[in-house]
MDAnalysis code that builds the backbone (N, CA, C; Angstrom):
import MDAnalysis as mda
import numpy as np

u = mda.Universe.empty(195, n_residues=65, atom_resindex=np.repeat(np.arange(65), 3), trajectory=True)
u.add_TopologyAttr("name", ["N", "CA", "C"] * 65)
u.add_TopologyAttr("resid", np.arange(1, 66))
u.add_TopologyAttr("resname", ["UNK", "UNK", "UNK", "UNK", "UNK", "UNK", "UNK", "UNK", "UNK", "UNK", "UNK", "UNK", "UNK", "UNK", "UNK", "UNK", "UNK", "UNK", "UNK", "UNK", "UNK", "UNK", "UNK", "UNK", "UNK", "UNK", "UNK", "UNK", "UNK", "UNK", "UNK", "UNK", "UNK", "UNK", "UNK", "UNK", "UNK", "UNK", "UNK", "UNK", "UNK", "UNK", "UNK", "UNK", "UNK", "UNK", "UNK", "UNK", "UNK", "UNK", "UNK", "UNK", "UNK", "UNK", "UNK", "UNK", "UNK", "UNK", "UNK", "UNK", "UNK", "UNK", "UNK", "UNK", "UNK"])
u.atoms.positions = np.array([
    [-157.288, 111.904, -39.704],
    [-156.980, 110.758, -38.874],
    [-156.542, 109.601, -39.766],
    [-155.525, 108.734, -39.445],
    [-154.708, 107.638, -40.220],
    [-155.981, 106.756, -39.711],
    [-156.384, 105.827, -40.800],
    [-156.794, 104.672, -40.691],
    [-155.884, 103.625, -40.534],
    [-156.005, 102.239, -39.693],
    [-155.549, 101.435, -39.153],
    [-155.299, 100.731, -41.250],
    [-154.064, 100.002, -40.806],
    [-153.466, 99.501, -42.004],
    [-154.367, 98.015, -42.424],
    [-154.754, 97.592, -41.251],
    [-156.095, 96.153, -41.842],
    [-157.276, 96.750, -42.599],
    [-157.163, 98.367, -42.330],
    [-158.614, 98.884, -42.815],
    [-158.433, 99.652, -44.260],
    [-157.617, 99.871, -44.708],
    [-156.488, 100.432, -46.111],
    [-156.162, 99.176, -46.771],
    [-156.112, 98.317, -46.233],
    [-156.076, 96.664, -46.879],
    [-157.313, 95.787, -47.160],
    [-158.073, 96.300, -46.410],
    [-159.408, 95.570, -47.013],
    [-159.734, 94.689, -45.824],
    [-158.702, 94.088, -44.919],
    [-158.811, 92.697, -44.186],
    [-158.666, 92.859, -42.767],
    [-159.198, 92.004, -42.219],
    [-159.096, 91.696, -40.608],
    [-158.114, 92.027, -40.516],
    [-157.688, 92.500, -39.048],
    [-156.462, 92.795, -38.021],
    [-155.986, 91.038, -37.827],
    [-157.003, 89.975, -38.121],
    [-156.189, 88.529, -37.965],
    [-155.277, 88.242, -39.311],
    [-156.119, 88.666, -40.288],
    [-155.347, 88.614, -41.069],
    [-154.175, 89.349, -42.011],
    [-153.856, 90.626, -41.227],
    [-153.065, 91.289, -41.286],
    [-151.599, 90.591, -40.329],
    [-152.569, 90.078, -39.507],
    [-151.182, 89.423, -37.728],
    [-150.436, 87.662, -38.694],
    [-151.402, 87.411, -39.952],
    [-151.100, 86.442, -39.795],
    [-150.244, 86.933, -41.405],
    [-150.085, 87.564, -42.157],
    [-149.640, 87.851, -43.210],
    [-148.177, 88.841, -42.484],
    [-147.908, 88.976, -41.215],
    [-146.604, 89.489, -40.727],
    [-146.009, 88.466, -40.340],
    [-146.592, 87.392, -39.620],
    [-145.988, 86.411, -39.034],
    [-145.687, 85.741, -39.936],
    [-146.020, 85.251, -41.083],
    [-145.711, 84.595, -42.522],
    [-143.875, 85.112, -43.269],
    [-144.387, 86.259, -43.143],
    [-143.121, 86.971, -43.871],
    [-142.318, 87.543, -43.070],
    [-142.140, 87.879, -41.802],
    [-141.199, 88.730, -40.772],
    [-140.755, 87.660, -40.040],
    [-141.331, 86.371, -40.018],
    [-140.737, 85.530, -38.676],
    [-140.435, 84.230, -39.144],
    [-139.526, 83.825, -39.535],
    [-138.665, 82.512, -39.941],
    [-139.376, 81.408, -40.159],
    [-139.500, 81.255, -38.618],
    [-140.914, 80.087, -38.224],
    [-142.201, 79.740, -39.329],
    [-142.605, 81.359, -39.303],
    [-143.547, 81.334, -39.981],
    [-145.313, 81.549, -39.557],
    [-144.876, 81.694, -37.991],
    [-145.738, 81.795, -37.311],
    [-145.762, 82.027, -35.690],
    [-146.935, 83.257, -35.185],
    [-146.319, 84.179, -34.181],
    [-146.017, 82.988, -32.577],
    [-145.160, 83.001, -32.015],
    [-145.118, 82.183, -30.993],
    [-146.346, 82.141, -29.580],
    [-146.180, 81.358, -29.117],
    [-147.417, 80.437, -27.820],
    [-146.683, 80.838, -27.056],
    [-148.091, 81.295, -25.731],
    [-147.785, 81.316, -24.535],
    [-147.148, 80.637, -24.049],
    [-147.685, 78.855, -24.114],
    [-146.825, 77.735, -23.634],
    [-145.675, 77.923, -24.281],
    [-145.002, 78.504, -25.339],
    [-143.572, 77.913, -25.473],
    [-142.924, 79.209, -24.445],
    [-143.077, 80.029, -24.407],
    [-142.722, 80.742, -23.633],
    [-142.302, 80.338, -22.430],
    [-143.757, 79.718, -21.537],
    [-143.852, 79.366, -20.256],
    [-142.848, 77.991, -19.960],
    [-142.705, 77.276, -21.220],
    [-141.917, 75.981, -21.073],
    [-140.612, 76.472, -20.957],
    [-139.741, 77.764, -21.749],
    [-139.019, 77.730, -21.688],
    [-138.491, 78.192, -20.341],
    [-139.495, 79.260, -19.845],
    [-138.971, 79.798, -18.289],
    [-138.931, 79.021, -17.131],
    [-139.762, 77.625, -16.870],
    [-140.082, 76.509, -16.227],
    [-138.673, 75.389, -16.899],
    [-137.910, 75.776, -18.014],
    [-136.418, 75.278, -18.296],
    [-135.292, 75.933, -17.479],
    [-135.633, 77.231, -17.505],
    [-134.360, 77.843, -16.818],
    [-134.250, 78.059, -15.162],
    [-135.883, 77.598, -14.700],
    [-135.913, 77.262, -13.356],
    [-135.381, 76.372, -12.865],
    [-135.338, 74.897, -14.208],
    [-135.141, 73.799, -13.133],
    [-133.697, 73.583, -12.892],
    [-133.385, 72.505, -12.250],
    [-132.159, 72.140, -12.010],
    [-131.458, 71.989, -13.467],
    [-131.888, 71.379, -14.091],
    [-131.693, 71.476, -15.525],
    [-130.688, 72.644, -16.263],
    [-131.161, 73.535, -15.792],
    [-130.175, 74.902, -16.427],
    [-129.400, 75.240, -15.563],
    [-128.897, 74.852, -14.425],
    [-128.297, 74.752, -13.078],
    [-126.713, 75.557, -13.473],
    [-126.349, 75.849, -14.811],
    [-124.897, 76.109, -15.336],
    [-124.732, 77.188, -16.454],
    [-126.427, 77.462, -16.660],
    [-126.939, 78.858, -17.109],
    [-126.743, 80.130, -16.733],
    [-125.582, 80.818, -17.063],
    [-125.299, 82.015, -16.272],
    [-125.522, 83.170, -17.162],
    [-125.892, 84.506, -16.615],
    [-125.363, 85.541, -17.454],
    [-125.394, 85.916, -19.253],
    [-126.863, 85.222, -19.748],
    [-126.951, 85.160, -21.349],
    [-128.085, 85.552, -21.560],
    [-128.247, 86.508, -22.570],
    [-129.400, 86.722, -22.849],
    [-129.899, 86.200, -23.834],
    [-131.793, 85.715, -23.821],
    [-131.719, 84.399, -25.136],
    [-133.383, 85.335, -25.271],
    [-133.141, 85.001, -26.782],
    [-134.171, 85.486, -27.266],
    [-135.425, 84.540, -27.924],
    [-136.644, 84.273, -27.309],
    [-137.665, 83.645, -27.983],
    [-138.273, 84.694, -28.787],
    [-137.997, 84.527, -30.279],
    [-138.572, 84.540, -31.239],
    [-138.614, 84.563, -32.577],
    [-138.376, 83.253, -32.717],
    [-138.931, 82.132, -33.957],
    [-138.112, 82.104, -34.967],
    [-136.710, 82.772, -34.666],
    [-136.073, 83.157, -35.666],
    [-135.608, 84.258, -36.029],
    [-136.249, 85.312, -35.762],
    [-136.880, 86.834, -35.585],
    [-135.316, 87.777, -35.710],
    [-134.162, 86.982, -34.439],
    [-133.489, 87.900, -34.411],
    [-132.335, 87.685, -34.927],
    [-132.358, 86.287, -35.219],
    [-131.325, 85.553, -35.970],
    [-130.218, 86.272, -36.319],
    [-128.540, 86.070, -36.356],
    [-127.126, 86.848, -36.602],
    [-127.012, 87.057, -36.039],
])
């Protein structure tokens, strides 16, 4: 049976989540519920009223090119 990779490392599963988010994600750190929720409560309002047909990606940098 494979042991989990936090457990071959010595360290928490937090600190495994936080040593990916460091180096895999631009930001530098894994994104919030709220930014999420802010952004979908953006494309509801009248506000995005001219928003058609795009697909947008929240995350942090992640998919960048």
């Amino acid at each position: 049976m494979k042991k989990p990779l936090a457990w071959t490392r010595n360290i928490t599963v937090e600190q495994l989540r936080e040593g990916y988010s460091k180096n895999a994600i631009p930001v530098g750190r894994s994104g919030r519920l709220s930014e999420v929720a802010d952004f979908v409560c953006y494309l509801l309002s009248e506000r995005a009223s001219y928003i058609t047909g795009v697909t947008t990606n929240i995350a942090g940098g992640k998919t960048r090119g």
